[in-house]
C-alpha positions as CSV (number, residue, x, y, z in Angstrom):
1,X,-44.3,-2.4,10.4
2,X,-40.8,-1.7,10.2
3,X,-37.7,-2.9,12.5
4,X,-37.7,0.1,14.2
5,X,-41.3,-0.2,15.6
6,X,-40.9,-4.0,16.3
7,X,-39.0,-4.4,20.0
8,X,-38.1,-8.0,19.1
9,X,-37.3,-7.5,15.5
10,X,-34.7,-4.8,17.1
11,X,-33.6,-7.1,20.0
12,X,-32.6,-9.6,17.6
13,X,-30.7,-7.5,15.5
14,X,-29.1,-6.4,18.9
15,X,-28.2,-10.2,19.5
16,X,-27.0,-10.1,16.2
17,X,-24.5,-7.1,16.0
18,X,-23.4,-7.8,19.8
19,X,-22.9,-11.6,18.4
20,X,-20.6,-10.4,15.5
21,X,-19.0,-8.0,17.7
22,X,-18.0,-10.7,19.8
23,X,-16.4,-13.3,17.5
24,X,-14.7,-10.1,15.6
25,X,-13.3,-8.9,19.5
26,X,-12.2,-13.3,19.9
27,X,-11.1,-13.4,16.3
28,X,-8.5,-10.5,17.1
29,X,-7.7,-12.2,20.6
30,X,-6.8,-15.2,18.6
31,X,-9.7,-17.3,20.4
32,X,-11.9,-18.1,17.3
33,X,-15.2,-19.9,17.7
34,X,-16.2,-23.3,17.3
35,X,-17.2,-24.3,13.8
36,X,-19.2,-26.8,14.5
37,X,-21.8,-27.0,17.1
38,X,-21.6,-29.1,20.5
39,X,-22.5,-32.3,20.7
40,X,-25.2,-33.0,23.3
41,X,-24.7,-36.7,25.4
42,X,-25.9,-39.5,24.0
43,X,-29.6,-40.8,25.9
44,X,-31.3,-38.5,28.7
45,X,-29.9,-37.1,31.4
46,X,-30.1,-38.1,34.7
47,X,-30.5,-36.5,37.6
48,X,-29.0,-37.7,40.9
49,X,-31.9,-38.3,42.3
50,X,-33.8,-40.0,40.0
51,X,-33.7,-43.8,39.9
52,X,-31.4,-45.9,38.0
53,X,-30.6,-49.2,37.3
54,X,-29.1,-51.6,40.1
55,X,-26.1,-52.6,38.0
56,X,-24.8,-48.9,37.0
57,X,-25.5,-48.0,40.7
58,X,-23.1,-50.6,41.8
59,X,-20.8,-50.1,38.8
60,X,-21.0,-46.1,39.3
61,X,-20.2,-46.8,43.1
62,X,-17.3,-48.9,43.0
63,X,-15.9,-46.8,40.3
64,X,-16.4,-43.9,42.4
65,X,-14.8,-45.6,45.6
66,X,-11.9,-46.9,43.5
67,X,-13.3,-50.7,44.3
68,X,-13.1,-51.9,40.8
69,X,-10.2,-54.4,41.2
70,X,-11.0,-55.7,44.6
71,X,-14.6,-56.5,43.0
72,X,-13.6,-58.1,40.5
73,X,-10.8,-59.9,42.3
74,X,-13.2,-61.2,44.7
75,X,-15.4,-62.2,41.9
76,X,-12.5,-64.5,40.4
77,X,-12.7,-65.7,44.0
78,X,-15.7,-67.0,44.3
79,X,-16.1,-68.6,40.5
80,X,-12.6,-70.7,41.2
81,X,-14.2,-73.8,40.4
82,X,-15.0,-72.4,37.2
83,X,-11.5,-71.0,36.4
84,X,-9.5,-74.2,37.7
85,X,-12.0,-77.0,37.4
86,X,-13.6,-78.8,39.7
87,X,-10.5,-81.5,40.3
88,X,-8.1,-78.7,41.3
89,X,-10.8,-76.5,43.1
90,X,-11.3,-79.5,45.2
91,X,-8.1,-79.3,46.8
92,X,-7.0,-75.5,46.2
93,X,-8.2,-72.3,47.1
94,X,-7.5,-68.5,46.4
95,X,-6.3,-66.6,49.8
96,X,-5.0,-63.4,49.0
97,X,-4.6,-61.3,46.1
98,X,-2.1,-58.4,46.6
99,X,0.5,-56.6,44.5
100,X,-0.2,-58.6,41.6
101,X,0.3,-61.9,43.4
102,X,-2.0,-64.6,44.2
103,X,-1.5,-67.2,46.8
104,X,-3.1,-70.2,46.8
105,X,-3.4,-73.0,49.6
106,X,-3.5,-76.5,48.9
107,X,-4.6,-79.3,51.0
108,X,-1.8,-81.7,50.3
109,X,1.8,-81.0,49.0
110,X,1.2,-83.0,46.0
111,X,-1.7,-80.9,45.0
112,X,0.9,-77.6,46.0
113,X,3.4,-79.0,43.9
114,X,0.6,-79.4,40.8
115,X,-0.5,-75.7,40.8
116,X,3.7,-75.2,41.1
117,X,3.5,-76.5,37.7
118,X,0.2,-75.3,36.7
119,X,1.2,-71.6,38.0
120,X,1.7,-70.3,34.6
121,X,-1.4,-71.3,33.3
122,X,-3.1,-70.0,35.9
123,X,-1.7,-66.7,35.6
124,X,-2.1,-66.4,32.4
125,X,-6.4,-67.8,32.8
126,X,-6.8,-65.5,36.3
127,X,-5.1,-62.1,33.7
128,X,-8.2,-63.3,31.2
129,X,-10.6,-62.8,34.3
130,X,-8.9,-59.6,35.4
131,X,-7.4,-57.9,32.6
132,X,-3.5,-57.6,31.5
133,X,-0.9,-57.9,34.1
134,X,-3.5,-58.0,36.8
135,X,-1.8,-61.2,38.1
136,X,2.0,-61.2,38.2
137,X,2.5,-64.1,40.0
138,X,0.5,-67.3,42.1
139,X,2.4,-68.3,45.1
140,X,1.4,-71.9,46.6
141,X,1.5,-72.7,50.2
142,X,0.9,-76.4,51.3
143,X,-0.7,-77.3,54.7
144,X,1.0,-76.0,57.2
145,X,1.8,-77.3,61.1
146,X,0.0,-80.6,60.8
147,X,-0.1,-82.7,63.9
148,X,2.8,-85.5,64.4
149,X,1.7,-88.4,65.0
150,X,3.1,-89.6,68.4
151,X,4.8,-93.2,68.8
152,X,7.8,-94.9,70.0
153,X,9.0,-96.0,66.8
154,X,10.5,-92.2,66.3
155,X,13.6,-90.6,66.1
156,X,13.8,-87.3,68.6
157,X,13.5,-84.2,66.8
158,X,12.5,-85.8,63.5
159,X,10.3,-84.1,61.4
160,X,8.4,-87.2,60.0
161,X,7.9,-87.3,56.2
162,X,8.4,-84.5,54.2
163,X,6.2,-85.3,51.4
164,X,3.3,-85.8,53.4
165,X,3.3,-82.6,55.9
166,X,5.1,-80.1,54.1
């Protein structure tokens, strides 16, 4: 039997002259082919509707919804007796976390005026949670607007002492 009497013998050489034809027409074009051949994905593919792990489907939707930060942000959050230890965490606490600064609240102005001096630290341990220059700067407020005590043993329009209510 010779190629002329096969119909897929002579379809292939049809493929083939078509084939060369082509890379000789993208050759002239200045579009030349790939040498080596396309790399398929690493693993299966899935499709969307097919079941996945929980983890990537939480990854793959915060990644998606541009929620990475805030996640892990609020994950720092919630482990700050882990980052500060459990002395500092007992008194302080995380509030806010926006344009790269942190404010924390403490429960006594000597325990603001400790994470004052810590602050540095703590940037640098909350940037190894976060990544790089993820935390520019912690900001410390102390309690706020505690009540006076009343007595007639004060002066009018004191502020009673500093170091305890503010």
């Amino acid at each position: 039997m010779s190629v002329d009497d096969d119909p897929t013998a002579r379809g292939a050489a049809m493929a083939r002259e078509k084939l060369a034809q082509a890379k000789a027409d993208a050759a002239r074009r200045g579009q030349l082919p790939r040498r080596e051949p396309r790399r398929k994905a690493a693993g299966p593919r899935r499709d969307t509707g097919d079941p996945q792990l929980f983890g990537r489907a939480i990854s793959e939707l915060l990644a998606a919804r541009g929620w990475e930060r805030s996640a892990a942000v609020g994950a720092v959050f919630g482990r700050w007796i882990d980052i500060v230890g459990p002395d500092l965490a007992a008194h302080t606490k995380p509030e806010s976390f926006e344009d790269g600064e942190v404010l924390v609240v403490a429960d006594s102005t000597a325990w603001a005026t400790q994470v004052r001096l810590l602050a540095r630290t703590l940037v640098r341990r909350l940037n190894e949670e976060l990544g790089d220059n993820t935390v520019t700067k912690v900001k410390v407020r102390g309690p706020q607007n505690a009540p006076r005590p009343a007595g007639g043993l004060r002066v009018t329009g004191s502020r009673g002492p500093g170091d305890t209510y503010g």
